[in-house]
C-alpha positions in Angstrom: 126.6 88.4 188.9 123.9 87.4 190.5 123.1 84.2 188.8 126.9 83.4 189.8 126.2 84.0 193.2 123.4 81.6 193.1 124.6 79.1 191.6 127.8 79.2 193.8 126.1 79.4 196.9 123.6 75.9 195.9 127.4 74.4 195.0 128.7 75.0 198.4 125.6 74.0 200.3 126.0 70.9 198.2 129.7 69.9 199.3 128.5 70.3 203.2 125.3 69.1 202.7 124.9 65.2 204.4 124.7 62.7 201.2 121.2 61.4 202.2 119.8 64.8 202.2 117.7 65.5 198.8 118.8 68.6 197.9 115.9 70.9 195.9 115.0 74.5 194.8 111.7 76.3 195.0 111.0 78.6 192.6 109.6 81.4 194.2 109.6 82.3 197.8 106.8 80.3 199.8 106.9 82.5 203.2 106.5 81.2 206.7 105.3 77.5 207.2 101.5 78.1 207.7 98.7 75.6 208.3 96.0 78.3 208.2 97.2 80.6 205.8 99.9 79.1 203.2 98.4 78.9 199.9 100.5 78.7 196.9 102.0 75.4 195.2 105.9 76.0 197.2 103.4 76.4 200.3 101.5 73.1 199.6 105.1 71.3 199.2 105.9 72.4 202.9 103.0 71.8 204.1 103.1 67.7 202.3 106.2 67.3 204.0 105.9 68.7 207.8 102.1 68.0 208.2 99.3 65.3 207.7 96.0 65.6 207.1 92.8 63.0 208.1 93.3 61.0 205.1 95.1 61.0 202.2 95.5 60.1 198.3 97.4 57.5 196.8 99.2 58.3 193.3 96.4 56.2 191.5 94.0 58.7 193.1 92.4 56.1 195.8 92.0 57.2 199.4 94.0 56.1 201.9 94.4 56.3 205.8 96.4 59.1 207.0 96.0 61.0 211.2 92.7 58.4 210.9 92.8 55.2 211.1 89.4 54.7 209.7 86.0 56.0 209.2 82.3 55.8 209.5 79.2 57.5 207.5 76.3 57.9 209.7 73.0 57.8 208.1 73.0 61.8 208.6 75.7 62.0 206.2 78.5 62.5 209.1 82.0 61.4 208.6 83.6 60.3 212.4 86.8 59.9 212.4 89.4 57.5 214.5 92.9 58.9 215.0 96.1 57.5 215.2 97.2 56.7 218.3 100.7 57.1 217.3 100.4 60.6 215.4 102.7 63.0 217.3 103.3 66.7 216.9 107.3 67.3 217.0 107.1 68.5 220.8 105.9 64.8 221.7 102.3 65.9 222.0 99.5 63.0 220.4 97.6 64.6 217.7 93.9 64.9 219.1 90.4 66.2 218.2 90.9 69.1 219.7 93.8 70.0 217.5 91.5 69.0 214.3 88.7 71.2 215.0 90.9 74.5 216.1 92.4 73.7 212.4 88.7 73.5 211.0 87.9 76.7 212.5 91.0 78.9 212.1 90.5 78.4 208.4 86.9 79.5 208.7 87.3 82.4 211.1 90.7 83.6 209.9 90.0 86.3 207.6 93.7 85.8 205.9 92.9 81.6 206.0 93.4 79.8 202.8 90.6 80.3 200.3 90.9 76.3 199.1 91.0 74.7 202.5 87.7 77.3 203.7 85.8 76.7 200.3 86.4 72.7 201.4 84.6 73.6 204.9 82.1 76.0 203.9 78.6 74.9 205.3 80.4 72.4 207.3 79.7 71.9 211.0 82.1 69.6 213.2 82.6 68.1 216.8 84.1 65.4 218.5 82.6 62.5 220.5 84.9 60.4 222.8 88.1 61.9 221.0 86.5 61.1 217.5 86.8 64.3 215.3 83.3 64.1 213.0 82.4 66.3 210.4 79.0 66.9 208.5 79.2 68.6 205.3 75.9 69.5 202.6 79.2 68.0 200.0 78.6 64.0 198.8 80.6 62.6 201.5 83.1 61.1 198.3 83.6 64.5 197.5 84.4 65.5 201.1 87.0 62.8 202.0 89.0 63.3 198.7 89.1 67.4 199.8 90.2 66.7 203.1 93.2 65.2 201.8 94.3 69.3 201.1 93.5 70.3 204.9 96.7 68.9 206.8 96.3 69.6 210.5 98.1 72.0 212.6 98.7 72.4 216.3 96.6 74.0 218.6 97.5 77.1 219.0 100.3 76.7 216.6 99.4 77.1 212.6 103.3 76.2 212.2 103.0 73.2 213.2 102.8 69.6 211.7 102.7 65.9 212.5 104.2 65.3 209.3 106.8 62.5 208.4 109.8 65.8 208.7 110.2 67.9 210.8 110.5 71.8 209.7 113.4 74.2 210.6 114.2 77.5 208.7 117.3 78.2 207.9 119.2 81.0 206.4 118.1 81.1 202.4 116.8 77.5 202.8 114.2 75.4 203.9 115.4 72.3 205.8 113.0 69.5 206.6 114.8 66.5 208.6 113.5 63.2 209.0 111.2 61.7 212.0 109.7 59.3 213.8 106.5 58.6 212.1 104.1 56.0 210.9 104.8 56.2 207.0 108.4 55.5 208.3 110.4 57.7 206.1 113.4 56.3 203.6 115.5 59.4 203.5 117.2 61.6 206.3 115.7 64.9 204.7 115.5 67.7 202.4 116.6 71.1 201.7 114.9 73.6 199.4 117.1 77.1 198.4 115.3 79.8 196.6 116.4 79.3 192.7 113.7 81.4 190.8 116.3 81.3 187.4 115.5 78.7 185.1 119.3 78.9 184.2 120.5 78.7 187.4 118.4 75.6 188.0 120.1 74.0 184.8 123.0 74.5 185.8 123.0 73.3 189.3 121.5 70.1 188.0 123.5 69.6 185.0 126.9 69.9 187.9 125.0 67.6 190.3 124.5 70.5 193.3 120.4 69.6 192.9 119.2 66.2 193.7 116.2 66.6 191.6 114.7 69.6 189.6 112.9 70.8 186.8 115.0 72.0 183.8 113.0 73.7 181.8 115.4 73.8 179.2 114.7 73.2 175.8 113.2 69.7 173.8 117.0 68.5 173.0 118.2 69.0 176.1 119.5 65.8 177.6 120.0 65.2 181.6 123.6 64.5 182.7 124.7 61.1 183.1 124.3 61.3 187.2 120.6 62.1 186.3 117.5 60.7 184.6 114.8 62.3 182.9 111.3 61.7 184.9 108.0 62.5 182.7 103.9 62.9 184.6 101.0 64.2 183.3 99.8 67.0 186.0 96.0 68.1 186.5 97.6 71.4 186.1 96.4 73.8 183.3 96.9 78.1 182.5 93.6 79.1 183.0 92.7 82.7 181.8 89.3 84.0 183.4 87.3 86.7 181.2 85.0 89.8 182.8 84.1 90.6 179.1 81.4 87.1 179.1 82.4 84.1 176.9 83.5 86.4 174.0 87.2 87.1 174.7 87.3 82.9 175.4 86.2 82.0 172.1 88.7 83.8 170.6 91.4 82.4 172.9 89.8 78.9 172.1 90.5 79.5 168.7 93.7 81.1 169.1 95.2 78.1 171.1 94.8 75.5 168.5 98.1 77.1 166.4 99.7 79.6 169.3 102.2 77.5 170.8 105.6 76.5 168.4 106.6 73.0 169.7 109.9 74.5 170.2 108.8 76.7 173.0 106.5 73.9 174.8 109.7 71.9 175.2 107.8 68.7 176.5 106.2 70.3 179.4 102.7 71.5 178.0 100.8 71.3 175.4 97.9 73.0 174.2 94.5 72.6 176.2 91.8 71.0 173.9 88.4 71.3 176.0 87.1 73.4 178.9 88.3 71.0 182.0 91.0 68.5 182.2 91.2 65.8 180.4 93.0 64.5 183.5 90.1 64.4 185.5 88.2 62.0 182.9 86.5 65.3 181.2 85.7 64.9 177.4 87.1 67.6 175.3 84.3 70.0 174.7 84.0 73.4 173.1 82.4 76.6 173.8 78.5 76.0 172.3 77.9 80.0 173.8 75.2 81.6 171.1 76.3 84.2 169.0 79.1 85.4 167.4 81.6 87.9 168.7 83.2 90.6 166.9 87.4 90.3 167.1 87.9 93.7 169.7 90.7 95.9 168.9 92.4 95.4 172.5 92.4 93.1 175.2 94.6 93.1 178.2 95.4 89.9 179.8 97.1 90.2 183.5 99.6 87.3 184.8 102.1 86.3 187.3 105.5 87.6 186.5 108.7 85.5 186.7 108.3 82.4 184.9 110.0 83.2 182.1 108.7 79.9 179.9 105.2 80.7 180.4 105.9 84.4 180.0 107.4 83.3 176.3 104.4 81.2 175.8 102.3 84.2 175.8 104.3 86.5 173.4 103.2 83.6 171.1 99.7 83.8 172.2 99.9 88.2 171.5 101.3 87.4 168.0 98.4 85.0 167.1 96.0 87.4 168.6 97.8 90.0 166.1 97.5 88.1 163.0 93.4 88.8 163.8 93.9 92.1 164.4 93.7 92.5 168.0 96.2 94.1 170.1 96.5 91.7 173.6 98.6 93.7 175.7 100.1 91.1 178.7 100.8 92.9 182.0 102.6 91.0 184.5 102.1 91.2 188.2 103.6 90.0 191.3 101.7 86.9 192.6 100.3 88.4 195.5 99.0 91.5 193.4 97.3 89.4 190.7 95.4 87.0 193.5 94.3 90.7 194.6 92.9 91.7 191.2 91.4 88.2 191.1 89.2 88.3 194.4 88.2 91.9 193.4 87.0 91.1 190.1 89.2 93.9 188.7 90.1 92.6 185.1 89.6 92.2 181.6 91.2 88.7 181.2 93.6 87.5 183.7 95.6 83.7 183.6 97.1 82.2 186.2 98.2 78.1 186.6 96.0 76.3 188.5 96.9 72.9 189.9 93.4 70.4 190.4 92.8 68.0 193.4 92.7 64.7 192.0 89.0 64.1 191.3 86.0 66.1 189.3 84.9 67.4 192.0 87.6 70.4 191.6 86.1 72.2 188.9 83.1 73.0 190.9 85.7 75.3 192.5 84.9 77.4 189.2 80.8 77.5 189.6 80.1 77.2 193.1 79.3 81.0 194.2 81.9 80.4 197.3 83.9 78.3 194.7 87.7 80.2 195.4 87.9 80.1 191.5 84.6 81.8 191.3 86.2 84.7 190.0 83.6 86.2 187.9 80.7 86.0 190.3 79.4 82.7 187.6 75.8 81.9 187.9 73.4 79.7 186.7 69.7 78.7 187.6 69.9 75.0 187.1 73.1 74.6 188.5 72.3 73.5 192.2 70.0 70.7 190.5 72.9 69.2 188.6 75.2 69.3 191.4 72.8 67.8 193.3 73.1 64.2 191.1 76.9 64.0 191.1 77.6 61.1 193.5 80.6 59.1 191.7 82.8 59.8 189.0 81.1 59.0 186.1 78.1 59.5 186.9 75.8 61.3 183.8 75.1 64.5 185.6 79.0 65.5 185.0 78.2 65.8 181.4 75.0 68.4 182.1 77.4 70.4 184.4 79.7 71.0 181.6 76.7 71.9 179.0 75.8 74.2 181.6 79.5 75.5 181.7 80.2 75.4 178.0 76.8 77.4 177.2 78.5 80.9 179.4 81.6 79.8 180.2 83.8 82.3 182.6 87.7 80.7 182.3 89.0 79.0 179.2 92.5 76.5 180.0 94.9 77.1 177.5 97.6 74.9 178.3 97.9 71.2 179.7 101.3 70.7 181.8 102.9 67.8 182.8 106.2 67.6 184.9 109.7 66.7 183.5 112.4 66.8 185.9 115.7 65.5 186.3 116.1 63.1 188.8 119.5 61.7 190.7 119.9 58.2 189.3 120.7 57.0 193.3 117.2 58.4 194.0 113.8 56.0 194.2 111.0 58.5 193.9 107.2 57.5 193.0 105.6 59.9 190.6 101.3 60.5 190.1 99.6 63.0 188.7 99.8 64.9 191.9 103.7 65.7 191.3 106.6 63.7 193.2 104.7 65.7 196.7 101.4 66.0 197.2 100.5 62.2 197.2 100.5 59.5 200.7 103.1 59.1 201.1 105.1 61.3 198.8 108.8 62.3 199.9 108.2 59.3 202.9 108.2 56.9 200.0 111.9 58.1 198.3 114.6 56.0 198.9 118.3 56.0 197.8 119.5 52.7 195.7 
């Protein structure tokens, strides 16, 4: 019954829906619009849509103006920034310095602030001269620009608040963004997201045209209905599982993902991870070189987020490989919320989660930097601030001596590689990158209808 209702309800939002409105589902619940504290992937969809950040990223990965104009890099190493003049907030007021450095420093000082956007600013300092926001970071300034593209900027005052290219409005069960006056001159009159956590549901209202776009997860036959096409990109998006127990448990999981996953269950959408850190990113596949052998323990217990019911499959494959060596992995599922909790605390034997990578290689320092917020394990090594001290472009030889230092005592092992297929409206113009149909300059702005 209550798929029925579901599905019903998206069907009659549909019919009174305006026909330039993209109509789209989130899969789980992404709480108030919040600047400051919003921190999962629905969370980083608002936030692409109703706000903008300094700069941003193109979907080949290149920087690109966003609130700034342009930039400078002092001999100091600071960035100084020059805003748009034109950048508004949706109550008319210009977008100023003042409103970028109460963003800076909400997310440092707000104890409940995102952990990506405060691991971006940590050991930053900021100011502004003649209403020029500048910033000055111990972080290669490269690095820096590419992570500001995740910190859009909010208000004053206000951590609802965006100058994005749509304006935000909550409505009963949806999520209503509406088109506005802005300089990446949006194509479409808006969007509206409704909760839709069942993948069946989601089929359904695509295959009957209520969904503009969506993402079926159905199986590796399934064909989109003629009003639709099917829309393929790799992600840098991986299931990570972090181990307390040292590199042990991961060399078992290394071996065990090689032959865990039937191809009928990955159904186009993943496939098995072959290194330690994306592929996507430029990163060589490597193995685990950690000395030693490990003996096969009779138990493990991996935790998880519950209610993704292809990845949860996905794992019943991964306990009945782990079985065939004689170890019992028992998979507990947890609400999200819960499992972030066990991961900041460190209470865990192995624990997986998806983790979606900012565009460059500079995100998996987010794994060995002590402040890193994927630093779950409390990673350390001696040489490591020496390394990371020679990584100026991508490229550049010191990445390969951070990932011997990695691979030696390595604390998460990926196990999966995902890439996005979705259905999309045949009337619909969308540009895809590696970022998803979103999180790229200029993202929805750039949609049009044919």
């Amino acid at each position: 019954m209550r798929l029925a209702l579901q599905v019903l309800a998206l069907a009659l939002a549909a019919l009174l829906a305006p026909a330039q409105v993209v109509e789209e589902s989130l899969q789980a619940d992404p709480g108030p619009l919040d600047f400051i504290q919003g921190d999962s992937y629905e969370q980083w969809i608002l936030q692409s849509l109703a706000g903008d950040a300094l700069v941003g990223i193109r979907p080949d990965g290149a920087l690109t103006p966003r609130l700034a104009t342009r930039w400078t890099l002092g001999a100091d190493g600071t960035l100084t920034f020059t805003l748009r003049a034109d950048a508004r907030f949706p109550d008319g007021h210009a977008v100023s310095a003042e409103d970028v450095l109460w963003t800076f420093r909400e997310i440092l000082n707000n104890p409940r602030a995102s952990a990506t956007k405060r691991a971006i600013l940590d050991g930053a300092s900021f100011g502004e001269r003649q209403g020029r926001p500048w910033i000055r970071s111990p972080k290669p300034p490269g690095r820096l620009l590419l992570e500001l593209a995740r910190v859009p900027i909010a208000q004053r005052g206000q951590p609802g608040q965006g100058s994005g290219p749509f304006a935000f409005r909550p409505e009963p069960g949806a999520w209503v963004f509406t088109r506005r006056e802005h300089f990446l001159r949006p194509r479409i009159d808006g969007l509206r997201f409704r909760l839709l956590p069942d993948p069946a549901a989601v089929l359904t209202a695509l295959r009957k045209g209520w969904l503009t776009l969506g993402a079926p997860q159905a199986g590796p036959d399934t064909e989109p209905p003629p009003t639709h096409r099917s829309l393929a990109q790799p992600l840098h998006a991986q299931f990570v599982v972090w181990s307390r127990l040292g590199p042990g448990p991961l060399r078992l999981l290394e071996r065990w993902r090689r032959d865990a996953f039937p191809a009928r269950l990955l159904g186009g959408t993943a496939r098995p991870s072959r290194g330690l850190w994306p592929e996507t990113l430029g990163f060589p596949a490597r193995a685990i070189q950690a000395e030693g052998t490990s003996a096969t323990p009779a138990q493990l217990v991996l935790h998880h987020a519950a209610g993704d019911a292809s990845l949860e499959r996905l794992l019943l494959a991964l306990r009945e490989r782990a079985r065939r060596d004689g170890c019992n992995l028992q998979l507990r599922p947890l609400e999200q919320g819960l499992l972030q909790e066990r991961l900041q605390k460190g209470e865990f034997q192995l624990v997986g989660s998806v983790v979606f990578f900012e565009p460059q290689p500079w995100a998996v320092l987010e794994y060995l930097e002590p402040s890193g917020p994927m630093n779950f394990t409390g990673w350390r090594h001696p040489g490591l601030e020496a390394v990371t001290a020679r990584l100026r472009q991508p490229g550049d030889a010191a990445w390969g001596d951070l990932q011997t230092l990695w691979a030696r005592a390595p604390a998460a092992l990926p196990l999966l590689d995902f890439q996005s297929l979705l259905w999309v409206d045949r009337r619909l113009q969308v540009e895809s990158s590696p970022m998803g149909l979103y999180l790229h300059t200029p993202g929805a702005a750039g949609w049009r209808w044919r």
